[in-house]
N, C-alpha and C positions, 0 to 999 in steps of 0.2 A: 740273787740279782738276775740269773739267769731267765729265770721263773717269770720276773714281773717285768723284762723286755721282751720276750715273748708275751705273754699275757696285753703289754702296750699294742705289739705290734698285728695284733690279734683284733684289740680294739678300733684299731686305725682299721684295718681290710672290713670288718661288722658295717663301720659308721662310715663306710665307704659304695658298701652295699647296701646297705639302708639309705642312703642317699638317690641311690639309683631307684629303686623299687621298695618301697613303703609296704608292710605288712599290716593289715589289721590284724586283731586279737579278738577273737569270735567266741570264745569261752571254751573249755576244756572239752561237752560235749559237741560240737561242732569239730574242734579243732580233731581228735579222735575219730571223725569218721572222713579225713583225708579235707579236712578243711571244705566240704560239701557241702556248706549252707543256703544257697541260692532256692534249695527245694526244700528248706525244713522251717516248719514253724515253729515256733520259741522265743524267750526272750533275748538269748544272745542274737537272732535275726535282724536286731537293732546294728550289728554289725557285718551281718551276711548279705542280707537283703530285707530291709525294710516292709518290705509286705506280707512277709513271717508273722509278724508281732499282730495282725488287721484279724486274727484267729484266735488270739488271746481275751478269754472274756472276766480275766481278776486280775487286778494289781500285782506286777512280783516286781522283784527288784534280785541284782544278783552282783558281785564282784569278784575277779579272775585276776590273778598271779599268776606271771611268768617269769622262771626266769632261761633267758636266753643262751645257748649254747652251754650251762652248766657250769665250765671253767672261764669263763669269764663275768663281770661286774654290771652286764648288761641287763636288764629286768623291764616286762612291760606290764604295768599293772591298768587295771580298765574296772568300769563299772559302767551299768545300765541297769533302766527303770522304764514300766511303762504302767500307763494307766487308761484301762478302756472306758470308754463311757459308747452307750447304746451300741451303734454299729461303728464307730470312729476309735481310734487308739492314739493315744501320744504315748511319744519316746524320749528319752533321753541318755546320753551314752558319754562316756569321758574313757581318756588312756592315754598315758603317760610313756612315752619308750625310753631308752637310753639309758646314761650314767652321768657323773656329777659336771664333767664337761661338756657333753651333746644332750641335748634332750629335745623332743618330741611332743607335743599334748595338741588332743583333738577332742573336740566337744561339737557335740550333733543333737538335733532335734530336728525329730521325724512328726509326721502323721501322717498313719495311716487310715485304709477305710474298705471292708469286707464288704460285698455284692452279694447277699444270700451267703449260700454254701459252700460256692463255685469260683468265684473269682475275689483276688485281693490286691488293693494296689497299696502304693505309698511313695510319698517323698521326704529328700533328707537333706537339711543344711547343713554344714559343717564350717566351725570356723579351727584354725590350725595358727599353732606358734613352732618355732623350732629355733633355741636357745645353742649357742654356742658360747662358751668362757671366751673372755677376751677377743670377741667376734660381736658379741650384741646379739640382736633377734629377731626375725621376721614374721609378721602377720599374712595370712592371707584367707579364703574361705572358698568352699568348694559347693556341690549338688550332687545330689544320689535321686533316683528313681528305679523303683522296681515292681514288677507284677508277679503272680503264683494264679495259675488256672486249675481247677482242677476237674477234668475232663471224667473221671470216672472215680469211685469211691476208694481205689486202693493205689492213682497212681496226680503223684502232684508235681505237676512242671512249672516250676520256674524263672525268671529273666532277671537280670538287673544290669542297669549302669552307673558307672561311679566318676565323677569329674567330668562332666563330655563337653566342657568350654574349657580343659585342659590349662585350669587354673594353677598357677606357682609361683614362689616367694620372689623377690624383688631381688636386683641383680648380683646383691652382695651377697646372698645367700644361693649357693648353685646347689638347690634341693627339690624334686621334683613330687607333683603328686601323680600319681597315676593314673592314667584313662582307662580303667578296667570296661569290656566287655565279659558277661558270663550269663549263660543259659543251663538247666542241667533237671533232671528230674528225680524224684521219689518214689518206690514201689512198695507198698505193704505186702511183704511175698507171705507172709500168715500174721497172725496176730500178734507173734514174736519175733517176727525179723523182717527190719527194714533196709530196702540197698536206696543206693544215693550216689548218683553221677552229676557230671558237671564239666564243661568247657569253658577255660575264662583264658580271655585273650589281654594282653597287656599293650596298648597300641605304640608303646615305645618300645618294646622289649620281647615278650616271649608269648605261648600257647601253649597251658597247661592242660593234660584231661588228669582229673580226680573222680576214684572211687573213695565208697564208704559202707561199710553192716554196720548194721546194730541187730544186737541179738537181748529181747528181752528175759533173761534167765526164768523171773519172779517176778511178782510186782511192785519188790523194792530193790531190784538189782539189774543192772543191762551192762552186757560185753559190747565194746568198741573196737574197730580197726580202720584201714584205709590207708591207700596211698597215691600217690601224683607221679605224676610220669617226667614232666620236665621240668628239675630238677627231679630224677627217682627220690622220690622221698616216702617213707614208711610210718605210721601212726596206730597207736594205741589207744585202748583207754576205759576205764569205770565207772560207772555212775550208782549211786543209790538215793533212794529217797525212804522222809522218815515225815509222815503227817507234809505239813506244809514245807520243808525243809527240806532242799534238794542238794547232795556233793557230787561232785564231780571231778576226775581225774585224769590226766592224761597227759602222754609223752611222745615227741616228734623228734626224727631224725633227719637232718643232712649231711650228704655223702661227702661232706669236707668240713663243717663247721662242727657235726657231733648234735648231741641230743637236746631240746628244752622240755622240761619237766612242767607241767601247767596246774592248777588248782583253781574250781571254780565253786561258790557258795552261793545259794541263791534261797527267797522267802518268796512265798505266794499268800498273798493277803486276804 
């Protein structure tokens, strides 16, 4: 008894904080390199920054399980897709947060669009529901736009914004989205290891700086780390790939909630 009023009252402070500031779920190798996606192209960039994906020249699709803080019932599961055609890309992205009482779901569609070599842009719609038992549930819909320049062959910076007509649900539901500011950049420091910084600012709440390595072992295998400064938080993480078939892994800490464990799967077509 003790166990699952604790564990309740655990769930109340979570969906209390998740109220306040909304996390996306960026896929395992993202989230392993201190949540640093602003400078990295990939298919989870559908959740970093959009103009990641404007780099992408095949089809992949991929979907990522979390679950949240480990001793508790909270889980966000997410999935993204994208499809290039010539120099244009579309996206698409779903994730689910929460437990049987609060829930979470956001669905996005981007296009993006690559400039030669050098520059990538892209924009992102999003419509957003957030379900409460015995509450009902509010609609509402947001905007993302982000760029990546890439000034020299070994080093790619970054920008994005997320919500900036600081869109939120209607007055029964007191649940915010957030106006993310972030800028941050990527270095090739050899051909096996890449670092990855970032500043993101929250305009209702806080200013993070995140680091991130990656270090390519192999050609089927890469070490992950990283961390963020406010909230200190620490991150790990694995990846390998086998033919078109890419896993991913990886684990984050907060310094009062405890660990989420992540898994991410993805196909390249």
């Amino acid at each position: 008894m003790v166990l699952n009023l604790s564990r309740k009252i655990g769930l109340l402070i979570l969906i209390s904080a998740r109220i306040k500031a909304q996390e996306i779920n960026t896929g395992a190798r993202i989230t392993a390199l201190g949540n640093t996606g602003v400078s990295i192209q990939d298919v989870w960039s559908m959740q970093a920054n959009q103009a990641g994906i404007a780099a992408i020249e095949n089809a992949q699709a991929s979907i990522s399980y979390q679950n949240n803080y480990l001793h508790t019932d909270l889980s966000t599961k997410s999935a993204v897709a994208v499809l290039p055609f010539k120099k244009n890309v579309l996206g698409l992205s779903f994730q689910n947060y929460g437990v049987s009482a609060y829930s979470e779901q956001r669905i996005g569609l981007a296009y993006a669009k690559r400039f030669g070599k050098t520059f990538f842009a892209a924009i992102n719609l999003n419509a957003h529901q957030v379900r409460i038992t015995q509450y009902g549930s509010a609609q509402t819909f947001s905007a993302e736009a982000g760029i990546q320049f890439k000034p020299f062959p070994k080093i790619l910076i970054g920008s994005h914004i997320a919500n900036p007509n600081k869109s939120s649900y209607n007055k029964q539901v007191d649940a915010k989205i957030p106006t993310l500011l972030q800028i941050g950049a990527s270095y090739l420091v050899s051909d096996k290891v890449t670092f990855s910084s970032e500043l993101v600012k929250d305009l209702d709440w806080l200013t993070d700086a995140r680091f991130g390595l990656e270090y390519n072992m192999m050609g089927w295998l890469s070490l992950r780390g990283g961390f963020n400064v406010n909230p200190f938080r620490q991150f790990a993480g694995v990846g390998t790939k086998y033919q078109k078939i890419r896993l991913d892994i990886a684990s984050s800490s907060h310094p009062v909630l405890g660990y989420s464990p992540q898994m991410s799967l993805g196909y390249e077509f």
